[in-house]
C-alpha positions as CSV (number, residue, x, y, z in Angstrom):
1,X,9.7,28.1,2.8
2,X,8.4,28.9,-0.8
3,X,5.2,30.5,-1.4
4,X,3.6,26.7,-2.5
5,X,4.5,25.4,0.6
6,X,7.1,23.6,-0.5
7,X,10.4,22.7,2.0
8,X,13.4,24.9,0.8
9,X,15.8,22.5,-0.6
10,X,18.1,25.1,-0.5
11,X,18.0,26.1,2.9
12,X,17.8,22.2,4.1
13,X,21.5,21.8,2.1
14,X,22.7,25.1,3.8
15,X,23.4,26.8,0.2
16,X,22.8,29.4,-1.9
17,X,20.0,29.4,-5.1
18,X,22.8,30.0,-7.5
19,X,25.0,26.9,-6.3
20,X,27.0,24.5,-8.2
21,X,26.5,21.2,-9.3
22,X,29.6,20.8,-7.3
23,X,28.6,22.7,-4.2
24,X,25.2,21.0,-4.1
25,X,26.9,17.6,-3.7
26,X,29.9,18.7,-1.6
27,X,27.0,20.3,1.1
28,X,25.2,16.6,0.8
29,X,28.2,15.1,1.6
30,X,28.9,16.9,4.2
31,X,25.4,17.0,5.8
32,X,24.8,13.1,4.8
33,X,27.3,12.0,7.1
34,X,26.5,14.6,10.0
35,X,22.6,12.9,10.1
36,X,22.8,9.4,8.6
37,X,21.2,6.8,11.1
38,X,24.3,4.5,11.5
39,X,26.5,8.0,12.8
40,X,23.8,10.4,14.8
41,X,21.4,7.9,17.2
42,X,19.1,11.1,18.2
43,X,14.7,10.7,17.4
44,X,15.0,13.6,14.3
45,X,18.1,11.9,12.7
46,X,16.5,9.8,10.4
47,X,13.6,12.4,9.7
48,X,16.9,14.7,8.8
49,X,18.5,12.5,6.6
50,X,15.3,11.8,4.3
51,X,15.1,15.6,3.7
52,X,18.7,16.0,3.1
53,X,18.3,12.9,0.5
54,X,15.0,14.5,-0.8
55,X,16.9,17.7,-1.6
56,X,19.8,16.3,-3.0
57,X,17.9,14.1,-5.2
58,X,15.9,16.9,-6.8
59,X,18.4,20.0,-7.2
60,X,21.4,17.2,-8.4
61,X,19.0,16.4,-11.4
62,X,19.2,20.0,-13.8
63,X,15.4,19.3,-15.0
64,X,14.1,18.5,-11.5
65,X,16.1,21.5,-10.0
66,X,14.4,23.9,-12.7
67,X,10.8,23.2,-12.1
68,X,11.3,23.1,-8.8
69,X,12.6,26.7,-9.0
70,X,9.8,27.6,-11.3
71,X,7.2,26.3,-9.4
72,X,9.2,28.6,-6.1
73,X,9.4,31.8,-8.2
74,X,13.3,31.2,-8.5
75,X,14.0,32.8,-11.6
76,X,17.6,33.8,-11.3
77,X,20.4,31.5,-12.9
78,X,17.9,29.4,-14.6
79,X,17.6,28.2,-18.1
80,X,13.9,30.7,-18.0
81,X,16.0,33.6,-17.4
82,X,18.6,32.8,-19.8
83,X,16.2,32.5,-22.5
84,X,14.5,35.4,-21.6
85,X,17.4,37.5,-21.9
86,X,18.5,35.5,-24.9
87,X,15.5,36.0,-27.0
88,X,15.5,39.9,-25.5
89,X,18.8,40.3,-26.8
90,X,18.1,38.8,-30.4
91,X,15.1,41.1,-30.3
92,X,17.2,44.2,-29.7
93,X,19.6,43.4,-31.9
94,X,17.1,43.0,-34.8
95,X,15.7,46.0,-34.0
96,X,18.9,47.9,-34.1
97,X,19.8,46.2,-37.7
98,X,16.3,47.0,-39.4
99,X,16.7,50.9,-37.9
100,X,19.7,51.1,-40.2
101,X,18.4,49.9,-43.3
102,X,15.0,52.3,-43.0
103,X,15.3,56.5,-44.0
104,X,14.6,58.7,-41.1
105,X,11.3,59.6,-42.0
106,X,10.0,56.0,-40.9
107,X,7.1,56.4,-38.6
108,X,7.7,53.5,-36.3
109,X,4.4,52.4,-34.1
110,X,4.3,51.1,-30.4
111,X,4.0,46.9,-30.1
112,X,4.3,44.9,-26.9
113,X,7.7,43.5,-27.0
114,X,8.3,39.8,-27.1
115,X,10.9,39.9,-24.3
116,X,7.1,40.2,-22.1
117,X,5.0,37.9,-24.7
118,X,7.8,35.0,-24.7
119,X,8.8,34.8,-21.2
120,X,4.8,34.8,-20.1
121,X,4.7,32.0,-22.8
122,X,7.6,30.3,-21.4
123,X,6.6,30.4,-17.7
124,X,2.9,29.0,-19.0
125,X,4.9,26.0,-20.6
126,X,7.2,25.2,-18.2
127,X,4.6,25.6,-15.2
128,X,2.0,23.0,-17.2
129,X,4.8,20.3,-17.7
130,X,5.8,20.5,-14.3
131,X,2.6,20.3,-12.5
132,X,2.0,17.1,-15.2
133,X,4.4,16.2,-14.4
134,X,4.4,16.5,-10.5
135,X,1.1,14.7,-10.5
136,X,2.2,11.6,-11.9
137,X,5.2,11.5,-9.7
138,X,2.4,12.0,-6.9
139,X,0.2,9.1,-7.8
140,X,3.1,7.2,-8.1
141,X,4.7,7.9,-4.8
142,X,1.2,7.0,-3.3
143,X,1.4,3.5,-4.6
144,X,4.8,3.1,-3.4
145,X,3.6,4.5,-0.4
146,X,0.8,1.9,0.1
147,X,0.9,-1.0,2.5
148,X,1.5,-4.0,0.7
149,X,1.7,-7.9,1.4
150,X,5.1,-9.4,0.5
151,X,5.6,-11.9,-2.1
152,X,5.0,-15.5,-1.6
153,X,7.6,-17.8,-2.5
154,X,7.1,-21.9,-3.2
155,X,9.6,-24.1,-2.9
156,X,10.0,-27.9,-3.3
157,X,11.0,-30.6,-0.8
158,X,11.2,-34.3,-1.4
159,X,10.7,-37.1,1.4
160,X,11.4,-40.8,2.5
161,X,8.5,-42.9,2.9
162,X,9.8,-43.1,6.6
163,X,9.1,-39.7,7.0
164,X,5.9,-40.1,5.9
165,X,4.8,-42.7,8.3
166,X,6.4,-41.3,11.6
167,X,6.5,-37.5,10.6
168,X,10.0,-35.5,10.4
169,X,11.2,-32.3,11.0
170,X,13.4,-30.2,8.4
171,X,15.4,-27.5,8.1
172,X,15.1,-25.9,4.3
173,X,16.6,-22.5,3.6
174,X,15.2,-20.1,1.1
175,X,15.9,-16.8,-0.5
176,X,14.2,-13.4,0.0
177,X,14.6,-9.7,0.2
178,X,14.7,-7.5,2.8
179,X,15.2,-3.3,3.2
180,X,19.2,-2.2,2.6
181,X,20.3,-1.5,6.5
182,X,23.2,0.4,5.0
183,X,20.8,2.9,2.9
184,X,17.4,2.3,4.8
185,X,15.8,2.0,1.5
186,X,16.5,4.9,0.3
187,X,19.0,4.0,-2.1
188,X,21.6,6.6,-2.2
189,X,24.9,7.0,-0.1
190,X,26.7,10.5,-0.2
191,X,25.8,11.0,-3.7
192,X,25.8,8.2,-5.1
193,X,23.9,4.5,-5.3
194,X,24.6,3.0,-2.1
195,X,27.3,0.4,-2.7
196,X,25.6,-2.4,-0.3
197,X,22.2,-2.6,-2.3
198,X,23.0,-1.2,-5.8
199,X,20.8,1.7,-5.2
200,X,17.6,-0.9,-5.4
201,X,16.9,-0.4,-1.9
202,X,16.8,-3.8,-1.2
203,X,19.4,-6.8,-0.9
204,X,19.0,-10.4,-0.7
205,X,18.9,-12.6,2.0
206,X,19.0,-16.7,3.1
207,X,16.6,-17.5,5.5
208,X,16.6,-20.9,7.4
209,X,13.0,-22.5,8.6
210,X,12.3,-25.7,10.2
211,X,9.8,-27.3,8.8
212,X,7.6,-29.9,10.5
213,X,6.2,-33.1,8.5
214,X,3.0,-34.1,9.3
215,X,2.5,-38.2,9.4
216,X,0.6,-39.6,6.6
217,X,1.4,-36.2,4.2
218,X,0.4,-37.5,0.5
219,X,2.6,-37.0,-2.4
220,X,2.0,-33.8,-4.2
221,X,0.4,-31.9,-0.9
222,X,1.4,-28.5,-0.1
223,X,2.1,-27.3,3.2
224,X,1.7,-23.5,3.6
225,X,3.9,-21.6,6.2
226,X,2.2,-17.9,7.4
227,X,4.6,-15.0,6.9
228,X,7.9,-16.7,6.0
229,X,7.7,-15.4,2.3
230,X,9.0,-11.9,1.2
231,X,8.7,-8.8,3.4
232,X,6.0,-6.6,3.1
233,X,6.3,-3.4,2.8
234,X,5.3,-0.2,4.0
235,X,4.0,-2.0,7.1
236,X,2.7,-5.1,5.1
237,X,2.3,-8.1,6.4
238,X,5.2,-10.6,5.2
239,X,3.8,-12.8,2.3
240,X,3.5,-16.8,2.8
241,X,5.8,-19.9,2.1
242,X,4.1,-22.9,0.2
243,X,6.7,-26.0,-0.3
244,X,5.4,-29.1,-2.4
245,X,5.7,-32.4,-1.1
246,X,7.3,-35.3,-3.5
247,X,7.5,-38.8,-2.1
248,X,10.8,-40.9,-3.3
249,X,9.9,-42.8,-6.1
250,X,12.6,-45.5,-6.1
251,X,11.2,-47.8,-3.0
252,X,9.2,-50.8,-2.6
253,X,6.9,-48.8,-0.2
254,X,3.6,-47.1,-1.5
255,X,1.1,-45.2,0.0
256,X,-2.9,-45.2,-0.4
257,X,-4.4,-42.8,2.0
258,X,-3.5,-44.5,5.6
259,X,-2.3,-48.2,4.3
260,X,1.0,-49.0,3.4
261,X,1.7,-51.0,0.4
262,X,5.1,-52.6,0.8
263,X,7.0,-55.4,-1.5
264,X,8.6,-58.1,0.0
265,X,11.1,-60.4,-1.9
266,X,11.0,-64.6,-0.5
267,X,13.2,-67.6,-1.8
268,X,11.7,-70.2,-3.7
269,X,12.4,-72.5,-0.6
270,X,10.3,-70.3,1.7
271,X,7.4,-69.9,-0.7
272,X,7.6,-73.5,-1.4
273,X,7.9,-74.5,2.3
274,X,5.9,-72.5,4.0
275,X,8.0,-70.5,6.5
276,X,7.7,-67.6,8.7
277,X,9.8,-64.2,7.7
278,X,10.8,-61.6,9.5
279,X,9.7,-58.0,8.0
280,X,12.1,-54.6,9.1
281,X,9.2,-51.6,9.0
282,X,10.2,-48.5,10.5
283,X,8.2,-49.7,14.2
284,X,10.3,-52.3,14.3
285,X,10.3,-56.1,12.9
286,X,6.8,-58.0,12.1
287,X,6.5,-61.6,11.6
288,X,4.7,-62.6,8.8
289,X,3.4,-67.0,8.5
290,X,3.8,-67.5,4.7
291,X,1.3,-70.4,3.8
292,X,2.9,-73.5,1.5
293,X,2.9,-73.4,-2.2
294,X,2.7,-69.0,-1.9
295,X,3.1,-67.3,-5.5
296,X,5.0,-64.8,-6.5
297,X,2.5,-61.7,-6.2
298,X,0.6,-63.1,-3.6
299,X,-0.5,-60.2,-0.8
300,X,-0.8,-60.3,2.7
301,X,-2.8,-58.3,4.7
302,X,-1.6,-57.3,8.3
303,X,-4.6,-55.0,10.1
304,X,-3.6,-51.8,12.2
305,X,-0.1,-51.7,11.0
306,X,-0.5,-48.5,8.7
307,X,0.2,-45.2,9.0
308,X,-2.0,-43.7,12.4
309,X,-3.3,-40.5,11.9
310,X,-6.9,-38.5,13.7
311,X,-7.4,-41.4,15.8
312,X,-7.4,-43.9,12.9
313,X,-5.1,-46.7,11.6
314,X,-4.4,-47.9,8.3
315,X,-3.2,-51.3,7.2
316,X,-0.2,-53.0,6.1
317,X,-0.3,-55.0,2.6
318,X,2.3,-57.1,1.9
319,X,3.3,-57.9,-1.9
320,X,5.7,-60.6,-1.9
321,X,7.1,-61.5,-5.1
322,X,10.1,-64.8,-5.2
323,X,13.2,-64.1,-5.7
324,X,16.7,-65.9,-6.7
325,X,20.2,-65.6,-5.5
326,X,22.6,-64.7,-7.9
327,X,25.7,-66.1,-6.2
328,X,24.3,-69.9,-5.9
329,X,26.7,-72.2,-4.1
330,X,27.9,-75.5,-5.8
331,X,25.8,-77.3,-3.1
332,X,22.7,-75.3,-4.0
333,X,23.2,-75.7,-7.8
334,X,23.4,-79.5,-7.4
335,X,20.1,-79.4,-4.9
336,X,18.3,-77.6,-8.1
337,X,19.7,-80.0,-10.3
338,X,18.2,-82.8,-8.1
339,X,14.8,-80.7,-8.3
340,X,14.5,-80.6,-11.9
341,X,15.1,-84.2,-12.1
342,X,12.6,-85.1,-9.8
343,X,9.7,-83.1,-11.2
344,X,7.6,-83.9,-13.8
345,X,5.0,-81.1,-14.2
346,X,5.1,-78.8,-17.2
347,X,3.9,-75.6,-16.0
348,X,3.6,-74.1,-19.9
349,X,1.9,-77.0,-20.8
350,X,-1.7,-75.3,-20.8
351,X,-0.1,-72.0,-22.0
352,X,-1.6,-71.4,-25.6
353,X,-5.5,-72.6,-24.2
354,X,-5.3,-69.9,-21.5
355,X,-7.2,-66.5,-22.4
């Protein structure tokens, strides 16, 4: 353990101060796959292969690996040493040169030598940066470290007016994240990114939720679904799922809080005649007495047939609206025939004086 009291990423890899680049990842290897969680099942496993990843992270990297030794008083082998003895050397070989060049009876005077004055400098420099250094990796591996909600996610779903008026259940699937199970979030595999999350630590993943649909949901509501979002992290609670609710447009059934607005074609027989119709609804079939002489546009309202919802039931209006065949037989063509004949009313007669 060094003297900061900082864990000896030397000792934890089983190697030497002055090890390769090589050796360093060779005794990762080789300890990576004695202590990854998938392999060894014992408590201190997983405890053993974050140090081991720690390590290995910090002495692979040559910058990382010489402040660490800086800040352990591990001089030997590193670039401080080497320019330490570089600039000593430079210094003594000026100093040799100059001697040559000046007579003997050069009085020379005593100096402090910059082999002392440029390593203290050095050390000074190199200490600063890393501590800067160290702190803002710190503060940064405190916010990573932080509990934190996941993300939420919002989806769309559209409906059928059926669904609206009895309710419905569905089954939507959506994408989120979760931690790599290959790396445990820790992105690297033996060395290198692990393969399964791209060294992100985190992969992709479909999740399938059933949905319920409440009866009488309006278009453009938004249902909101606790903890199906993204997964938190660091503990966090997972973040929420809120899916929009569109209504099919193309129908002839509307909605206006709990009635039910529905359009219902007739033939020109039955709104002249006066019959009764039958109308499908998604309760069943309702009967509905059309009065003689009914317009196109007329409505029709039929009480408690809406949507039911808290206790309380909406209506049913009816829009009917009259409508022609458009494969007429030869019978039916020579019946209308027979009608134009017989009637003498000029419905556009009054046209122009109406406002």
């Amino acid at each position: 353990m060094s003297r900061n009291n900082l864990k000896n990423y030397y000792e934890i890899l089983e190697i030497s101060t002055d090890a390769t680049t090589v050796e360093i990842k060779t005794a990762y290897r080789k300890l990576a796959r004695k202590f990854h969680p998938d392999i060894n099942k014992t408590p201190e496993a997983i405890e053993k292969f974050k140090e081991i990843t720690q390590a290995y992270e910090t002495l692979s990297n040559p910058q990382k690996r010489e402040q660490y030794n800086i800040l352990n008083g591990i001089f030997k082998n590193t670039q401080q040493t080497t320019s330490s003895k570089k600039a000593e050397e430079e210094y003594r070989n000026s100093t040799s040169k100059n001697n040559k060049n000046t007579t003997k009876t050069t009085t020379s005077t005593t100096t402090q030598t910059p082999k002392t004055k440029t390593r203290s400098q050095f050390s000074i420099l190199k200490i600063f940066k890393y501590w800067s250094t160290k702190f803002k990796k710190n503060q940064r591996t405190k916010e990573n470290k932080k509990t934190k909600k996941g993300d939420n996610i919002t989806t769309d779903i559209t409906i059928t007016p059926e669904e609206v008026i009895t309710g419905s259940k569905r089954i939507i699937h959506i994408l989120t994240t979760q931690t790599c199970p290959k790396c445990l979030g820790h992105r690297f595999i033996n060395g290198g990114k692990c393969p399964n999350c791209n060294g992100t630590g985190e992969v992709s993943k479909r999740k399938k939720i059933t949905v319920t649909i409440p009866k009488g949901i309006k278009d453009g509501a938004k249902l909101r679904l606790k903890h199906e979002g993204g997964i938190g992290k660091n503990g966090g609670q997972n973040g929420d799922l809120y899916i929009n609710i569109k209504i099919e447009t193309k129908t002839k059934i509307n909605f206006d809080k709990l009635n039910i607005y529905y359009n219902v074609p007739i033939s020109p027989f039955e709104a002249a005649l006066g019959e009764e119709i039958k109308i499908p609804t998604f309760d069943g079939i309702i009967k509905l007495k059309l009065p003689p002489n009914t317009s196109s546009g007329q409505k029709f309202r039929i009480a408690n047939q809406g949507i039911k919802k808290n206790g309380k039931i909406g209506d049913l209006i009816i829009t009917v609206s009259i409508e022609f065949s458009h494969t007429l037989s030869d019978d039916e063509i020579k019946l209308y025939k027979k009608l134009k004949n017989l009637s003498s009313e000029d419905l556009r007669k009054n046209l122009m004086n109406e406002n």
